[in-house]
C-alpha positions in Angstrom: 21.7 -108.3 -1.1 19.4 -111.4 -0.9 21.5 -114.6 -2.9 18.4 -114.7 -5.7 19.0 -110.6 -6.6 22.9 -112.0 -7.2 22.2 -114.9 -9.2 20.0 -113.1 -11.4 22.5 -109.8 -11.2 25.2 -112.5 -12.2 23.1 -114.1 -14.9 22.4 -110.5 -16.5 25.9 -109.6 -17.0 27.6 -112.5 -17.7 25.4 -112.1 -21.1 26.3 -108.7 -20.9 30.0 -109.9 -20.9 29.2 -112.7 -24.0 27.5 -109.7 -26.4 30.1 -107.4 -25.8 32.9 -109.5 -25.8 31.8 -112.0 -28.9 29.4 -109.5 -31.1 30.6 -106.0 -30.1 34.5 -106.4 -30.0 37.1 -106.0 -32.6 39.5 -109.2 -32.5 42.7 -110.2 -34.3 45.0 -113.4 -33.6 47.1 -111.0 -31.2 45.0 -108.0 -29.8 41.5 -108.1 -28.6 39.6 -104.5 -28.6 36.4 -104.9 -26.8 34.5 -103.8 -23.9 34.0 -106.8 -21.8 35.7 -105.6 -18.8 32.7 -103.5 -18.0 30.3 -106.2 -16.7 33.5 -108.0 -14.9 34.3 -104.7 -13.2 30.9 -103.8 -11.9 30.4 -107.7 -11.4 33.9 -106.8 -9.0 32.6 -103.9 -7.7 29.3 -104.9 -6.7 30.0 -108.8 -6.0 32.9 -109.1 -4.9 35.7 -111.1 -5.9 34.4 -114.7 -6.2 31.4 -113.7 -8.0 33.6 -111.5 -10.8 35.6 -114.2 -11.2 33.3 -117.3 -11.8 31.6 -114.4 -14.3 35.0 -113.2 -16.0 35.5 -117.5 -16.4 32.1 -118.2 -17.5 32.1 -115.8 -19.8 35.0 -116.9 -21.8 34.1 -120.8 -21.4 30.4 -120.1 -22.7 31.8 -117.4 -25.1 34.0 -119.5 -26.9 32.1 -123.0 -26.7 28.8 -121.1 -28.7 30.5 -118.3 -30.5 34.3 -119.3 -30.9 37.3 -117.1 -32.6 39.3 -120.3 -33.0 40.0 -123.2 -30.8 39.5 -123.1 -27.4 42.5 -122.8 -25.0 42.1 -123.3 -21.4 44.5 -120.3 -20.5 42.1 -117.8 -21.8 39.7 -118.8 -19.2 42.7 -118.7 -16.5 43.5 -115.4 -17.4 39.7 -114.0 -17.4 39.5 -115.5 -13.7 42.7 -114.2 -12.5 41.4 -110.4 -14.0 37.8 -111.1 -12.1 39.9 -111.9 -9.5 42.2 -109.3 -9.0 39.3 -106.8 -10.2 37.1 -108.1 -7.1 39.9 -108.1 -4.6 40.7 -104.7 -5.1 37.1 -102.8 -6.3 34.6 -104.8 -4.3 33.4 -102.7 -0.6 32.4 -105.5 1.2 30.6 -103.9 3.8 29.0 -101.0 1.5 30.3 -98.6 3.7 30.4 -95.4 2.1 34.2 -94.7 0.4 35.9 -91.6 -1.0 36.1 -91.0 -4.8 39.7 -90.5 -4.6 40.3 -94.0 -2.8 37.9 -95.6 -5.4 39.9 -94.0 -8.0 43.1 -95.8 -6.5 41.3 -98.6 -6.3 40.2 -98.5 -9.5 43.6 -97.5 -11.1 45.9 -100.1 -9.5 43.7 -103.0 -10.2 43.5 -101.9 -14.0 47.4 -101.7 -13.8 47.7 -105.3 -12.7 44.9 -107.3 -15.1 46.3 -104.7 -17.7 49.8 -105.2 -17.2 50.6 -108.6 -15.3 47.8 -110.4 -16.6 46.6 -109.1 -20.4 50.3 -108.3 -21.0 52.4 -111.1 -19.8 50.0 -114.0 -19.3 47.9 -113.7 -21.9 50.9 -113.1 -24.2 52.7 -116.2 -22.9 49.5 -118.4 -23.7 49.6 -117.0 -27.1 53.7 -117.6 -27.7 52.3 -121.4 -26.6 49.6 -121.6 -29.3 51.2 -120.0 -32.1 54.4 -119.9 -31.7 55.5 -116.8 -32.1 58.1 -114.7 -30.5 57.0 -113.5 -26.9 58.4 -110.3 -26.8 57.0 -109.5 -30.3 53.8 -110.2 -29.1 54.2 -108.5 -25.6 55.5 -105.7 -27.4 52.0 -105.5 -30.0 49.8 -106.2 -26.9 51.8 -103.8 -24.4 50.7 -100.8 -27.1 46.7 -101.4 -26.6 46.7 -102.2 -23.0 48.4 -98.4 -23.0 45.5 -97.3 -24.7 42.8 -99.4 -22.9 43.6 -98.0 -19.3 42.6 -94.8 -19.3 39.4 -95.4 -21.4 38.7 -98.1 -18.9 39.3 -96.1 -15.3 37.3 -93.4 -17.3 34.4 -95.2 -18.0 33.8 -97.7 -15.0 34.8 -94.4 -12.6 31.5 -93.0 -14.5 29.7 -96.1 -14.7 29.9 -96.0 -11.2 29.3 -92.9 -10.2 25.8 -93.3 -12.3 24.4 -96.6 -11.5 25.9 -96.7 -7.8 22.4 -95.0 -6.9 20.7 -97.0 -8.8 22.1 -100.4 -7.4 22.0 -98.7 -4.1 18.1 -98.1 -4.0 16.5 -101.3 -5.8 19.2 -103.9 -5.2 20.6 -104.0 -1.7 16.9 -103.3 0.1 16.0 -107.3 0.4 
């Protein structure tokens, strides 16, 4: 893929990623429901890691400069670059070389293990004990709950994603 088609493929979901994340999520001072990992996943998945994670960052810098929840905190943006991160490391097929659905699937499942788990759970918790004070297993304990809930909605629907727009991506993106 030419560097011009992944700019603009960047550009288009990193606002992808600031809709759904700022006007299309449901947020409280401890939980966040939203969405927004789907353009950092396929960002991960057809980018590769650094791209996913200057989106995942962007997206949370720009997000809550134009359209903030409260004040901005530096560790939010750490934690959305260590999930593009670890999403890009583990989803992105560097060589585009053909891969099973079951691998994928692994793939797919681990990586939403460790941004759900290590770094929604425990990181993003421990940022929140810093700004509010609150007890950290309290809030680990509120967020552990809807990270359970998140992971198999979101294995179910960037497996699907996938499989539908892999084609797509495939045929008018990678031809340069």
């Amino acid at each position: 893929m030419s560097k011009n088609k992944k700019i603009i493929l960047s550009a288009m979901l990193l606002a992808l990623l600031i809709v759904l994340s700022r006007f299309l999520s449901i947020e409280t001072q401890f939980l966040v429901l939203s969405f927004s990992f789907i353009p950092i996943m396929m960002s991960a998945i057809w980018l590769g890691p650094k791209y996913s994670m200057m989106i995942a960052a962007l997206g949370d810098l720009i997000g809550a400069l134009l359209f903030p929840f409260g004040a901005y905190f530096p560790g939010f943006t750490l934690s959305a670059a260590i999930s593009g991160l670890i999403y890009g490391l583990f989803l992105y097929n560097k060589n585009n070389a053909s891969i099973s659905n079951i691998k994928f699937l692994l793939k797919l499942i681990i990586s939403s293990i460790l941004v759900l788990g290590l770094v929604n759970i425990f990181i993003t918790s421990f940022w929140l004990h810093m700004l509010y004070g609150k007890a950290y297993l309290v809030i680990i304990s509120t967020r552990a709950v809807s990270q359970l809930i998140m992971l198999p909605i979101q294995v179910t629907i960037i497996y699907i994603l996938n499989k539908l727009l892999n084609p797509i991506f495939d045929k008018y993106l990678m031809q340069d």
